[in-house]
gemmi code that builds the backbone of each chain (N, CA, C; Angstrom):
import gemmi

chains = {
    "A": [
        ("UNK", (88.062, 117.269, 75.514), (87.750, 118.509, 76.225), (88.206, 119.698, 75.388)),
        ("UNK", (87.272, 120.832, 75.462), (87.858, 122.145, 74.856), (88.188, 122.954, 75.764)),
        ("UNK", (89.384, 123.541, 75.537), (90.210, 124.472, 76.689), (89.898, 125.825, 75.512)),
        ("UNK", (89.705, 126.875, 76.307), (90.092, 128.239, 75.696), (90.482, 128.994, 76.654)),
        ("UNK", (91.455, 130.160, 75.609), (92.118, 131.547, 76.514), (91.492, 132.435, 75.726)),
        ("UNK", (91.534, 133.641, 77.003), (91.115, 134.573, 76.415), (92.154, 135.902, 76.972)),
        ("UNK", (92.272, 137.005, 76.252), (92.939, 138.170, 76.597), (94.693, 137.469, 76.868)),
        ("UNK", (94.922, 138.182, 77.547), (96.651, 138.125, 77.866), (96.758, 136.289, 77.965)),
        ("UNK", (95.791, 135.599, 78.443), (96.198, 134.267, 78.907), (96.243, 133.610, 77.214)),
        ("UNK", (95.634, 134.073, 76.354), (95.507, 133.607, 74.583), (96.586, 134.267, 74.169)),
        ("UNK", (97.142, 135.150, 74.354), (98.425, 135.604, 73.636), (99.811, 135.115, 74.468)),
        ("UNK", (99.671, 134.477, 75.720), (101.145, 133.827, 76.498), (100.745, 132.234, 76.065)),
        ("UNK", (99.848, 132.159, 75.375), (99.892, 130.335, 75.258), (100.047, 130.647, 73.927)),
        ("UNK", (99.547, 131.152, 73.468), (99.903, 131.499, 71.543), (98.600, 130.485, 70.550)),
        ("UNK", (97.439, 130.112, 71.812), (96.520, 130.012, 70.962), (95.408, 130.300, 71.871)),
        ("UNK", (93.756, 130.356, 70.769), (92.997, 130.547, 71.452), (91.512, 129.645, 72.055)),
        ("UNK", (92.318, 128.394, 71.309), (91.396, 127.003, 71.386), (92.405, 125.830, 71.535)),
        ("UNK", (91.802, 124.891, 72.273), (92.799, 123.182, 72.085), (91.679, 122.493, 72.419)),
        ("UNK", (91.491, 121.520, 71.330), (90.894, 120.436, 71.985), (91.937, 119.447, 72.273)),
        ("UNK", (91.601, 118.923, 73.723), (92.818, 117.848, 74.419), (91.906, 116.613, 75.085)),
        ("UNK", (92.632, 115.748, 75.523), (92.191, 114.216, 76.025), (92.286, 114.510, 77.378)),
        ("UNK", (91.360, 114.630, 78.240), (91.529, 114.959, 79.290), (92.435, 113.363, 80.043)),
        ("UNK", (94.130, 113.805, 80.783), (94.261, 112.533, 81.681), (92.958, 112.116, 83.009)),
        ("UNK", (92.600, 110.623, 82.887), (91.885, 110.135, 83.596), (91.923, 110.734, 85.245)),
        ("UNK", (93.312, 110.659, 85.773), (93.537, 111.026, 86.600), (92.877, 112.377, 87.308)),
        ("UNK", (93.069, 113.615, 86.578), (92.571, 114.799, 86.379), (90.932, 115.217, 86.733)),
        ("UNK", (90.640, 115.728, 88.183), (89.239, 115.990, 88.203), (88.616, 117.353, 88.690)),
        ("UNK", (89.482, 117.758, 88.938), (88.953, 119.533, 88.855), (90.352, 120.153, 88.216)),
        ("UNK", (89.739, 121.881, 88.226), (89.910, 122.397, 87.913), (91.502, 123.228, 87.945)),
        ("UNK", (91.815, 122.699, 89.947), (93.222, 122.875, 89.872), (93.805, 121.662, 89.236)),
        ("UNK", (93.405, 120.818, 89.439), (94.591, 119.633, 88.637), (94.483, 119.996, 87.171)),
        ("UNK", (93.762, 120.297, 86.750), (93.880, 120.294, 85.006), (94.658, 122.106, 84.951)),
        ("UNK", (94.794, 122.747, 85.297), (95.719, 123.875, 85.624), (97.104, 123.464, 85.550)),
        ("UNK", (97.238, 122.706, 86.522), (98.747, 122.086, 86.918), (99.286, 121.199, 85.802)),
        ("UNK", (98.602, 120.471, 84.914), (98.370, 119.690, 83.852), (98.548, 120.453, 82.750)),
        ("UNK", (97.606, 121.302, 82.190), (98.307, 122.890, 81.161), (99.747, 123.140, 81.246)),
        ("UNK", (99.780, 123.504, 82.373), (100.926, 124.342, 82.475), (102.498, 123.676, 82.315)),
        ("UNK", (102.204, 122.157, 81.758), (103.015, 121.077, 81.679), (103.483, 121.336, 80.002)),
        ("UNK", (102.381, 122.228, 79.486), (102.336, 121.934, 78.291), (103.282, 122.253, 76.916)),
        ("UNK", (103.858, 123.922, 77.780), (104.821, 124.199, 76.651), (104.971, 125.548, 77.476)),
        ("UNK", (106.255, 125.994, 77.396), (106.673, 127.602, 78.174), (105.345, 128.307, 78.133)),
        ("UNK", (104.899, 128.591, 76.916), (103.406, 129.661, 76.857), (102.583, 129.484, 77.369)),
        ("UNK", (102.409, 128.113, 77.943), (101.446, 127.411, 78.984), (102.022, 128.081, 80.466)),
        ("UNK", (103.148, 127.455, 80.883), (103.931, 128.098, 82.087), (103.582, 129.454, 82.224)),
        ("UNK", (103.740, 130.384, 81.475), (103.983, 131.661, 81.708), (102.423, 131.932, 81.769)),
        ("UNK", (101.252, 131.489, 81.223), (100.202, 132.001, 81.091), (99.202, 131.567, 82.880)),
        ("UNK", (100.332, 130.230, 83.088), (99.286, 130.427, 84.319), (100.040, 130.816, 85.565)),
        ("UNK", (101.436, 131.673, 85.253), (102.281, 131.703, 86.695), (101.606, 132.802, 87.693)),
        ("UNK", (100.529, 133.333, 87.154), (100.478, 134.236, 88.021), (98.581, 133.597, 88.525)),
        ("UNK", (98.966, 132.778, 88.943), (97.565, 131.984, 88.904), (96.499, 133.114, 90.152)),
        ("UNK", (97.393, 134.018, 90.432), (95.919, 134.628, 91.385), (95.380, 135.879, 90.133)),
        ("UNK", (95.613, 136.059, 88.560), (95.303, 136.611, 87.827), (94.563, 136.089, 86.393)),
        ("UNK", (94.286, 134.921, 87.422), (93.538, 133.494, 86.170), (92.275, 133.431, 87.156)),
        ("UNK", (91.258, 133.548, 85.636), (89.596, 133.519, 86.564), (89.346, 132.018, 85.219)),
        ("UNK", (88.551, 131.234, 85.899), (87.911, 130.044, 84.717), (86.463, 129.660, 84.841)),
        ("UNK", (86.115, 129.177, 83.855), (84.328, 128.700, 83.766), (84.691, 127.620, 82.723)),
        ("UNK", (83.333, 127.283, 83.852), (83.312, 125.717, 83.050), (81.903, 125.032, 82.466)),
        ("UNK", (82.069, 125.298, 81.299), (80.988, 125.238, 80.839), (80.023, 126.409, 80.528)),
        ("UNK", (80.857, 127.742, 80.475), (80.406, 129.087, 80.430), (79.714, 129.439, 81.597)),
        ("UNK", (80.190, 128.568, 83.130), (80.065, 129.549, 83.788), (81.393, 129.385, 85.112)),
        ("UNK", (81.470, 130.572, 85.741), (82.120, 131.136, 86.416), (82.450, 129.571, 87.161)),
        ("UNK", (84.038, 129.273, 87.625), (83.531, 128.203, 88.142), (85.328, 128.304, 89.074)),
        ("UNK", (85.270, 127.635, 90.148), (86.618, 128.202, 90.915), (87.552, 126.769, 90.984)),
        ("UNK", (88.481, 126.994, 91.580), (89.248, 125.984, 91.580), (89.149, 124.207, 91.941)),
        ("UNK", (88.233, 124.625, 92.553), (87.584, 122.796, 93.419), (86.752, 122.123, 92.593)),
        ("UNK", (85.935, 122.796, 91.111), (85.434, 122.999, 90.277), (85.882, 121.555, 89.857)),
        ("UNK", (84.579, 120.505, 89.202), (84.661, 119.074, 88.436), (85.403, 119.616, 87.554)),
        ("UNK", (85.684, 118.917, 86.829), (85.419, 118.871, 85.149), (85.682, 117.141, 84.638)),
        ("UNK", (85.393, 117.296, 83.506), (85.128, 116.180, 82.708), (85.240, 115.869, 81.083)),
        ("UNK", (85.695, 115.337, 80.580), (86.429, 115.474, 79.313), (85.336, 116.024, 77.955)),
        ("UNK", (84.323, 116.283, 78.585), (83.578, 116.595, 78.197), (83.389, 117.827, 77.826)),
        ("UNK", (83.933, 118.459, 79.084), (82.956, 119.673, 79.298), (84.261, 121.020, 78.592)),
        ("UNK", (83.866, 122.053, 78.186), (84.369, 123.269, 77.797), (85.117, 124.345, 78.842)),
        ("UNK", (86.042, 124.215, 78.979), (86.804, 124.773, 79.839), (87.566, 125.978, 79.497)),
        ("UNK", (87.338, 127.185, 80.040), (88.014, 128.457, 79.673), (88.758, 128.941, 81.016)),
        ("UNK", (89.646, 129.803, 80.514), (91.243, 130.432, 80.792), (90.740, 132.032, 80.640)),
        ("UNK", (91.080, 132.749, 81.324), (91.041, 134.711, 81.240), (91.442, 135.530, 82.665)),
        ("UNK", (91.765, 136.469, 82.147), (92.036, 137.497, 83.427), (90.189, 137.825, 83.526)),
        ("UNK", (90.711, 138.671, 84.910), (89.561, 139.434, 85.642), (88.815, 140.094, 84.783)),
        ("UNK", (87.494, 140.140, 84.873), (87.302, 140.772, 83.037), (87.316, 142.701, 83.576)),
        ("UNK", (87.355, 143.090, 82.083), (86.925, 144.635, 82.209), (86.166, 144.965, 81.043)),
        ("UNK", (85.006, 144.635, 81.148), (84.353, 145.055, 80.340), (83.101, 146.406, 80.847)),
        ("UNK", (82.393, 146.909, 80.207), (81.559, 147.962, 80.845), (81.958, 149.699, 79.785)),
    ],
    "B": [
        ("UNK", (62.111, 139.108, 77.889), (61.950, 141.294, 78.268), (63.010, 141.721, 77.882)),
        ("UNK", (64.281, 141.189, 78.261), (65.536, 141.892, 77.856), (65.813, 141.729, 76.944)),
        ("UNK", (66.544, 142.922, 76.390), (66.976, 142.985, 75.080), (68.760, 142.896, 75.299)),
        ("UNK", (69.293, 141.902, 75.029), (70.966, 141.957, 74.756), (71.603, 141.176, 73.702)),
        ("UNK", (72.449, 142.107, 73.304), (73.355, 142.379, 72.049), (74.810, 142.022, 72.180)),
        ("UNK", (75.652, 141.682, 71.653), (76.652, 142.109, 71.540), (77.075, 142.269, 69.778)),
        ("UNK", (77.833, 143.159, 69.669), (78.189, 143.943, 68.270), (79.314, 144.274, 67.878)),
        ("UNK", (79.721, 144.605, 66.840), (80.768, 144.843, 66.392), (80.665, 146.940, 66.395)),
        ("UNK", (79.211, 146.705, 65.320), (78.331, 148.071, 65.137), (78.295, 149.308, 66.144)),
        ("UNK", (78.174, 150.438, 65.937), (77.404, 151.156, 67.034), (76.015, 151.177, 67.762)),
        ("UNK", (75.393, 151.792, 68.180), (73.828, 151.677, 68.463), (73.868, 152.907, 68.699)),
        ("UNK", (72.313, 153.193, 68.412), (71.730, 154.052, 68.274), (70.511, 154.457, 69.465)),
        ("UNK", (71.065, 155.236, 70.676), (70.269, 154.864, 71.473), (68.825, 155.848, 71.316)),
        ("UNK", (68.528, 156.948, 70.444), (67.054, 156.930, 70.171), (66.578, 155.614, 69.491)),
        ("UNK", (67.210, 155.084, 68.937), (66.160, 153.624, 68.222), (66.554, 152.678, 69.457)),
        ("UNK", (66.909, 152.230, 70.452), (67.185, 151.339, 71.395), (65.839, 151.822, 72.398)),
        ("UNK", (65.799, 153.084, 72.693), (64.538, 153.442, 73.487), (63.307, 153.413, 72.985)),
        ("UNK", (63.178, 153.772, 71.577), (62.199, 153.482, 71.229), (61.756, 152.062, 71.174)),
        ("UNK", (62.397, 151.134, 70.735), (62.472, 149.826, 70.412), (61.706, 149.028, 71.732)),
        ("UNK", (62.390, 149.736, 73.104), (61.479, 149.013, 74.771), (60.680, 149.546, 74.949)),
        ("UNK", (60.006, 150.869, 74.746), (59.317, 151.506, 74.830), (58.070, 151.133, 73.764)),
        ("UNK", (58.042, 150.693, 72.700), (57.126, 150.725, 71.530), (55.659, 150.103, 72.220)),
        ("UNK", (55.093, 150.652, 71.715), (53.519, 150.261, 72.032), (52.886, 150.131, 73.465)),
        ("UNK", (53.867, 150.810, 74.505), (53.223, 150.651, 75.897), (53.238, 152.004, 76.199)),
        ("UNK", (52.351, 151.920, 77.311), (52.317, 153.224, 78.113), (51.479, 152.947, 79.523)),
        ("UNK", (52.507, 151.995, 79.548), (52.209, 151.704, 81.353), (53.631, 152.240, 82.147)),
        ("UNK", (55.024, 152.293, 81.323), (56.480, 152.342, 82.005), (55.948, 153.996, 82.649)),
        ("UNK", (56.440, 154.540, 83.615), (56.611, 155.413, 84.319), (57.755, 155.990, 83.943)),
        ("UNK", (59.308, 155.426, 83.673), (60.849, 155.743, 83.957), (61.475, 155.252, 83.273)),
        ("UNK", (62.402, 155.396, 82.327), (63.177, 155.073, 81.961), (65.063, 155.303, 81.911)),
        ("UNK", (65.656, 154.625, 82.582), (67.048, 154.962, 83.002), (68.380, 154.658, 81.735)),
        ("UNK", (68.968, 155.159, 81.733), (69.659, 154.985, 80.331), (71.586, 155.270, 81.095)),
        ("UNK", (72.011, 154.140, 80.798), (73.774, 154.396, 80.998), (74.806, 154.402, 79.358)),
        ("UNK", (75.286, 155.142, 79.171), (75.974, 154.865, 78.090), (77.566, 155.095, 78.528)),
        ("UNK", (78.370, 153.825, 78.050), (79.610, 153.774, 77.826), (80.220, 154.139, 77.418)),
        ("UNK", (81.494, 155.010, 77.292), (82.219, 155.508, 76.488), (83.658, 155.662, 76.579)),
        ("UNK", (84.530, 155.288, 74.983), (85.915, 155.494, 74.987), (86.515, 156.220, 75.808)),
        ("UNK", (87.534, 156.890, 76.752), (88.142, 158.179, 76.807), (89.310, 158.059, 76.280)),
        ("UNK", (90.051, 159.259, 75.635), (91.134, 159.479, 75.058), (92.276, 159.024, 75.892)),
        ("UNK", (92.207, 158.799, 77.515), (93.265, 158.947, 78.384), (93.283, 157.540, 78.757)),
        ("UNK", (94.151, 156.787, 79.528), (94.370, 155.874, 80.511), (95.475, 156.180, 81.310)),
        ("UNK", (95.428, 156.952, 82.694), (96.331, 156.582, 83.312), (97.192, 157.606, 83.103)),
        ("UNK", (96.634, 158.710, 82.289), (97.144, 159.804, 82.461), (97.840, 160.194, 80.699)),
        ("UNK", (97.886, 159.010, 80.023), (98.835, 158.239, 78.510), (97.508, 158.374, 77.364)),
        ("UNK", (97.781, 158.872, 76.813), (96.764, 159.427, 75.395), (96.383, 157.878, 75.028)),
        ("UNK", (95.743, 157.565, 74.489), (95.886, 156.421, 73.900), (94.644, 156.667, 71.937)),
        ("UNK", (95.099, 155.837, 70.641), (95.015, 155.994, 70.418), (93.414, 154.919, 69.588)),
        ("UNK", (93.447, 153.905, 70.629), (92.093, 153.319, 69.871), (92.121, 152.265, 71.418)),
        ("UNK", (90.718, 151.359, 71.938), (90.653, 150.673, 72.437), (90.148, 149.007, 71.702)),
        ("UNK", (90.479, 147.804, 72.131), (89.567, 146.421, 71.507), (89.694, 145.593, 72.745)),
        ("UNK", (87.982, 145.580, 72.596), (87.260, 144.914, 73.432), (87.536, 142.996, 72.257)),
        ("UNK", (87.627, 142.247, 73.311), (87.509, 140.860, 73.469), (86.624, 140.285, 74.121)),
        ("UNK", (85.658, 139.010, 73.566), (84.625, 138.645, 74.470), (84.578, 137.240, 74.618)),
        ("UNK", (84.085, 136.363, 74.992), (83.652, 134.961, 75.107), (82.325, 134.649, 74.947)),
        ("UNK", (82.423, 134.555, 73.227), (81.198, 134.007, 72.549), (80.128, 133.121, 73.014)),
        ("UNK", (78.917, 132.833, 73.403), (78.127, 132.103, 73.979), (77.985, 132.653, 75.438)),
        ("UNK", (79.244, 132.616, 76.378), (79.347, 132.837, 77.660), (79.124, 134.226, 77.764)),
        ("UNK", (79.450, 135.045, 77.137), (78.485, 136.995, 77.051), (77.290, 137.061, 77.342)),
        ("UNK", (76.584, 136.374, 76.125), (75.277, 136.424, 76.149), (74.584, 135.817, 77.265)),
        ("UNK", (75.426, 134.421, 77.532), (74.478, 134.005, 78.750), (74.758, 134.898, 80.420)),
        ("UNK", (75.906, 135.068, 80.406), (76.089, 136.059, 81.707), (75.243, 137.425, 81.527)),
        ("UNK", (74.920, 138.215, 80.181), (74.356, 138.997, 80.292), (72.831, 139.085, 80.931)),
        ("UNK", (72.692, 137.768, 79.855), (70.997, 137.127, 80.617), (70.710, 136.700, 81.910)),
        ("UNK", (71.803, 136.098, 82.584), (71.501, 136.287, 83.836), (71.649, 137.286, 84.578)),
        ("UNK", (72.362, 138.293, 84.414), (72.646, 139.419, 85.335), (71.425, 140.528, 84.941)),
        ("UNK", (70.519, 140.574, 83.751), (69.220, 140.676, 83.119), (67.931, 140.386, 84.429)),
        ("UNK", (68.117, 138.856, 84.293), (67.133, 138.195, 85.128), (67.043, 139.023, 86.558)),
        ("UNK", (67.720, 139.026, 86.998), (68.547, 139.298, 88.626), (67.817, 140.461, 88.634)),
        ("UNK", (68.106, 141.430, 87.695), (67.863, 143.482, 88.045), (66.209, 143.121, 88.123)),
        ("UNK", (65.562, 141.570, 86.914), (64.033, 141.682, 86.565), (63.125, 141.254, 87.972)),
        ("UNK", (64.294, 140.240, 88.662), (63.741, 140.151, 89.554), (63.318, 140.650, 90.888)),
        ("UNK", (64.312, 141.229, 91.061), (64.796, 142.194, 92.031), (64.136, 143.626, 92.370)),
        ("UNK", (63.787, 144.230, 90.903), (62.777, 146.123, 90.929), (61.732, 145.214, 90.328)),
        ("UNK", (60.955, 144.249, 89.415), (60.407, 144.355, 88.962), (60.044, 145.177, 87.593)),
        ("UNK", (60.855, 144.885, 86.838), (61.306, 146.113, 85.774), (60.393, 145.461, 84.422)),
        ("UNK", (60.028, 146.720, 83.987), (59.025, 146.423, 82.617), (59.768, 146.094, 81.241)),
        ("UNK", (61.162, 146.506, 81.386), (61.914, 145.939, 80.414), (63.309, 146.171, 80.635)),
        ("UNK", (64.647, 146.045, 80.359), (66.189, 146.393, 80.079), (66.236, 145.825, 79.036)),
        ("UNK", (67.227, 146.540, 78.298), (68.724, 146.316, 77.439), (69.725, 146.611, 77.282)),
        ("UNK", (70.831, 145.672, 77.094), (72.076, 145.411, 77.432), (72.571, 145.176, 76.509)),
        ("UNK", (73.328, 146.558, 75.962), (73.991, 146.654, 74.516), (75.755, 146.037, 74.780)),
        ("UNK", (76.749, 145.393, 73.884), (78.170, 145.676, 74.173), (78.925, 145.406, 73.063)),
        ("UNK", (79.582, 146.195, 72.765), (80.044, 146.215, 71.922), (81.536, 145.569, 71.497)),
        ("UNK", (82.305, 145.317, 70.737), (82.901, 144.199, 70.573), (84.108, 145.090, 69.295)),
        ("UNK", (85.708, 144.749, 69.687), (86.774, 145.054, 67.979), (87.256, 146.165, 68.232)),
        ("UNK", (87.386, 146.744, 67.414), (88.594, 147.818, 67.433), (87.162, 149.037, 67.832)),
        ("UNK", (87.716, 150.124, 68.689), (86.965, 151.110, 68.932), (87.840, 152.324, 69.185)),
        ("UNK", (87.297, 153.568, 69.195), (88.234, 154.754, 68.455), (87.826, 155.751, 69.786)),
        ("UNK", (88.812, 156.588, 70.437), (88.070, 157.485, 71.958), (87.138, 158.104, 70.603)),
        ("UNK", (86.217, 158.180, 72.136), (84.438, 159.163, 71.913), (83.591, 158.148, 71.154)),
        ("UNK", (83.732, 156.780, 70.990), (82.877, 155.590, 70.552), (82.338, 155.329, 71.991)),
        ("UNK", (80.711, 154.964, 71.522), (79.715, 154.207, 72.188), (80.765, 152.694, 72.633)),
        ("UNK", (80.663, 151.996, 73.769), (80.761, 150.384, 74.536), (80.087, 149.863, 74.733)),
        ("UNK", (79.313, 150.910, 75.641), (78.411, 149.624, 76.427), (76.953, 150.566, 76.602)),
        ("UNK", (75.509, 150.023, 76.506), (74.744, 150.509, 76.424), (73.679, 149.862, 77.480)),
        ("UNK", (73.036, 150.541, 79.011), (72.168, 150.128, 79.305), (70.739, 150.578, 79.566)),
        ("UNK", (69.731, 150.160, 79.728), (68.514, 150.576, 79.845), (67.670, 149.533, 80.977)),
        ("UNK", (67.131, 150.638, 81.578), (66.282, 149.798, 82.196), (64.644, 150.653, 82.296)),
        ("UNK", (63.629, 149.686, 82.153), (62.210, 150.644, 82.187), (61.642, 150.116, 83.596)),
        ("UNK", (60.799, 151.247, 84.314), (60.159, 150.852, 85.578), (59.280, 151.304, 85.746)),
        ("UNK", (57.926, 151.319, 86.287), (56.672, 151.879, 86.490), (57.576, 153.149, 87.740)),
        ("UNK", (58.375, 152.972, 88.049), (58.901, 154.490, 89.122), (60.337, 154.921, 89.117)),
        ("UNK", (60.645, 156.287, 89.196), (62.155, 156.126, 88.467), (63.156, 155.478, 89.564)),
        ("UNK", (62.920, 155.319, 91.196), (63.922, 154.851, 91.999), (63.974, 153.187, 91.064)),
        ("UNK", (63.017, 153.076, 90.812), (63.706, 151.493, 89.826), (64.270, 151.541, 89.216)),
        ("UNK", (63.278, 152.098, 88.331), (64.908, 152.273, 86.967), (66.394, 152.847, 87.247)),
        ("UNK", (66.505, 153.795, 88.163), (67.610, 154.106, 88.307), (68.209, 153.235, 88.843)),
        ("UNK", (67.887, 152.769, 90.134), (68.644, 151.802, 90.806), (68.929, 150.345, 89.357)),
        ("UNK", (68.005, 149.946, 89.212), (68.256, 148.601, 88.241), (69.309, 148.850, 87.481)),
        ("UNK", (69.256, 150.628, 86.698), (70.324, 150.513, 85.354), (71.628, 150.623, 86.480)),
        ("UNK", (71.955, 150.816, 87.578), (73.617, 150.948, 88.111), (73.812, 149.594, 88.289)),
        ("UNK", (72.917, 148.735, 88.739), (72.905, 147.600, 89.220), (73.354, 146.461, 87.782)),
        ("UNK", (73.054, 147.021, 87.060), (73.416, 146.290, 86.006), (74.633, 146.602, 85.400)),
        ("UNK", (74.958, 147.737, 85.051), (76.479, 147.735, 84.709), (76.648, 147.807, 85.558)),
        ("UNK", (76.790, 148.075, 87.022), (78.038, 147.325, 88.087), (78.255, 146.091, 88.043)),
        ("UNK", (77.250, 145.095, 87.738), (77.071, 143.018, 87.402), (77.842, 143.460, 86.222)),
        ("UNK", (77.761, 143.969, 85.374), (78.080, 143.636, 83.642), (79.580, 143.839, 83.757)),
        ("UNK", (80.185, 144.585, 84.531), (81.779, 145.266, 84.879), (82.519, 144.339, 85.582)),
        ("UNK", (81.646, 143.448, 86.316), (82.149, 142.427, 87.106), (82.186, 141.087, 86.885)),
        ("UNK", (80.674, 140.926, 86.017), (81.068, 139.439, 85.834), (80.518, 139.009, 84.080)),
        ("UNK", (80.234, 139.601, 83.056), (80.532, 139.252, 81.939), (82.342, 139.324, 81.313)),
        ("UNK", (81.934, 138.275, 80.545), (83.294, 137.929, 79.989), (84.019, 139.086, 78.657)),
        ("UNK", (83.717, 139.981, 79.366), (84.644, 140.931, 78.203), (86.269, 141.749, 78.665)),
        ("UNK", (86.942, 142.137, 77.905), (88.574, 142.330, 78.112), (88.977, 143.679, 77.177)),
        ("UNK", (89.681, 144.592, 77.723), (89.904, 145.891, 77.178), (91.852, 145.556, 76.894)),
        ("UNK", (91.699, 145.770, 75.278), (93.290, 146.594, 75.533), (93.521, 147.931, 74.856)),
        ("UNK", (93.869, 148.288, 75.468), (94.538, 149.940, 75.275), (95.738, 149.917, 74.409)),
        ("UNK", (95.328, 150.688, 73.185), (97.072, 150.797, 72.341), (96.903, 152.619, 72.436)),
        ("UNK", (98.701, 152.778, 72.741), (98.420, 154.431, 73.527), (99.370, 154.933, 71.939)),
        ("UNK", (99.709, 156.117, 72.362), (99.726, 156.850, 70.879), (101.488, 156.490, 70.963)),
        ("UNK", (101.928, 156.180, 71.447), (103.406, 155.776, 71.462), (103.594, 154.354, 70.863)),
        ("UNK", (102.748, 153.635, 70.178), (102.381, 152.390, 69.598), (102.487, 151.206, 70.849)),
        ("UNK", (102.708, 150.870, 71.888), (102.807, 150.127, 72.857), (101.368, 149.726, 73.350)),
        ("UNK", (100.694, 148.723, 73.600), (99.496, 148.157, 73.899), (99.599, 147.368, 75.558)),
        ("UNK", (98.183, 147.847, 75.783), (98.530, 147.047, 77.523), (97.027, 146.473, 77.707)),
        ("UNK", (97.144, 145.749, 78.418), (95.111, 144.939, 78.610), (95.158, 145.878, 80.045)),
        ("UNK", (93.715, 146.293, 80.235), (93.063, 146.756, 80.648), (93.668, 145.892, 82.070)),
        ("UNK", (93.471, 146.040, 83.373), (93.184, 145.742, 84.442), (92.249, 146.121, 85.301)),
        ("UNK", (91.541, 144.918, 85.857), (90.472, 144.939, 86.693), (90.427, 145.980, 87.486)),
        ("UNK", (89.193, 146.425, 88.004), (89.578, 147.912, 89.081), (88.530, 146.996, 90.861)),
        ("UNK", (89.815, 147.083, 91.100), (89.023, 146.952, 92.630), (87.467, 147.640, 93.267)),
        ("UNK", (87.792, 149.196, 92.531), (86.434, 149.593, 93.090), (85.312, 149.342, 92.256)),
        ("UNK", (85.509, 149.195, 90.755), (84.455, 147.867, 90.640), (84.134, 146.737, 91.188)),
        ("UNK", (84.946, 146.101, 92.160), (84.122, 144.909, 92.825), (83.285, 145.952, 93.798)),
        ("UNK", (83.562, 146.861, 94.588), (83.603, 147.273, 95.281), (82.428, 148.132, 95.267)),
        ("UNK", (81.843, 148.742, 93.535), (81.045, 149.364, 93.326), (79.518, 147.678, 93.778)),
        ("UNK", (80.344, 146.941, 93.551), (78.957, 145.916, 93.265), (78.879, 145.104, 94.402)),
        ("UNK", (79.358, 145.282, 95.571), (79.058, 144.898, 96.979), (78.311, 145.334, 97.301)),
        ("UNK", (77.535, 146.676, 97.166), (76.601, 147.056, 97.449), (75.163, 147.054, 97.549)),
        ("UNK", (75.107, 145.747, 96.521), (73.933, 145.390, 95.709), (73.953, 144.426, 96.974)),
        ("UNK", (74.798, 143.688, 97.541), (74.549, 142.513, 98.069), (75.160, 141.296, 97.448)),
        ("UNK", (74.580, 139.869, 97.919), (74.647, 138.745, 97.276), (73.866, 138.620, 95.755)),
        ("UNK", (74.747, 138.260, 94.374), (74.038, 137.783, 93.208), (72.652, 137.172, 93.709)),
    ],
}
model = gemmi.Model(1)
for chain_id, residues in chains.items():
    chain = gemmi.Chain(chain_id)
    for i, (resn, *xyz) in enumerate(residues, 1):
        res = gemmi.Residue()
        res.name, res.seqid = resn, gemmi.SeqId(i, " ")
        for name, pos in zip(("N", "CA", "C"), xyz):
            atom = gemmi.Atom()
            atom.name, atom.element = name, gemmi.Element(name[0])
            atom.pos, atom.b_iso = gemmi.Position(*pos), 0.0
            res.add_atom(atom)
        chain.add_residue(res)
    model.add_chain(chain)
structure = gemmi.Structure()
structure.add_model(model)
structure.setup_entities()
């Protein structure tokens, strides 16, 4: 699986790509959250404020109840501001 | 129909209008939004802004939020410029257009689109202010708030 951060959540994990083995166990989007955040302090800190974490899966918008699959491309970001 | 970009570059919005415009003369209207730096945030000078994006996922959120305005007025064309890196106050961001056989289309389509583009493409502002200290942008409520109005995506 490819995980990415983007904005503040890529600079509290201290990168901006991982490819990882997704655990079997693991099938949405909150469990693989809870699973990150196992990963190293910069992980912790990047998702403590989890009502300031938006994710897509698979480039699109996708919420917490959200599959995933070791497959699929999984991204990390605040609320965007773009415009 | 749509034309979207994302760039590092500026744009040039006489060549962007000309460019939807070329060879027809059926459009009635054409609506035009342009983005721009301001020197201030929050009251704090600041001395450059950089936009961050999510490569692949831009383009495709742009295209759908594209589709939506095409489907919705019936629009003879949009484009959806954004720009991307280090940017300096009084720089071009974000560039939209929309063409319509009547101007309540076009007008309505081009708000309708940067209110979608503010809300749900994947782009990220940080602000470095003239005191060297940098902060990311935060979401603005009355942008969701501007785009309730539209209704359901």
């Amino acid at each position: 699986m490819k995980v990415l951060y983007f904005a503040w959540l890529r600079e509290r994990v201290g990168l901006g790509e991982e490819d990882l083995t997704l655990p079997p166990d693991i099938t949405d989007v909150a469990g693989l959250v809870a699973w990150l955040r196992t990963r190293s302090p910069g992980h912790e800190a990047a998702f403590a404020h989890g009502k300031l974490v938006r994710c897509a899966v698979n480039q699109d918008f996708a919420l917490p109840d959200a599959t995933v699959t070791d497959r699929d491309e999984v991204a990390f970001f605040p609320p965007v501001t773009g415009g | 129909m749509a034309i979207i970009r994302v760039q590092t570059e500026d744009f040039d919005l006489g060549a962007e209008y000309a460019a939807l415009t070329q060879g027809r003369s059926d459009i009635g209207g054409i609506a035009s939004f342009v983005g721009v730096v301001r020197d201030t945030a929050g009251g704090r000078p600041i001395v450059s802004m950089t936009l961050e994006h999510y490569p692949g996922m831009t383009e495709r959120a742009l295209s759908k939020i594209a589709e939506a305005a095409c489907a919705r007025w019936d629009l003879q064309g949009c484009t959806l410029l954004h720009r991307v890196g280090e940017l300096q106050p009084g720089e071009n961001i974000v560039l939209v257009l929309a063409a319509a056989p009547h101007r309540q289309a076009a007008l309505d389509a081009c708000a309708y689109l940067i209110d979608w583009l503010k809300t749900r493409a994947p782009f990220w502002k940080k602000e470095r202010f003239t005191d060297g200290t940098e902060s990311w942008v935060d979401a603005r409520e009355a942008d969701d708030l501007a785009v309730e109005r539209w209704g359901a995506a």
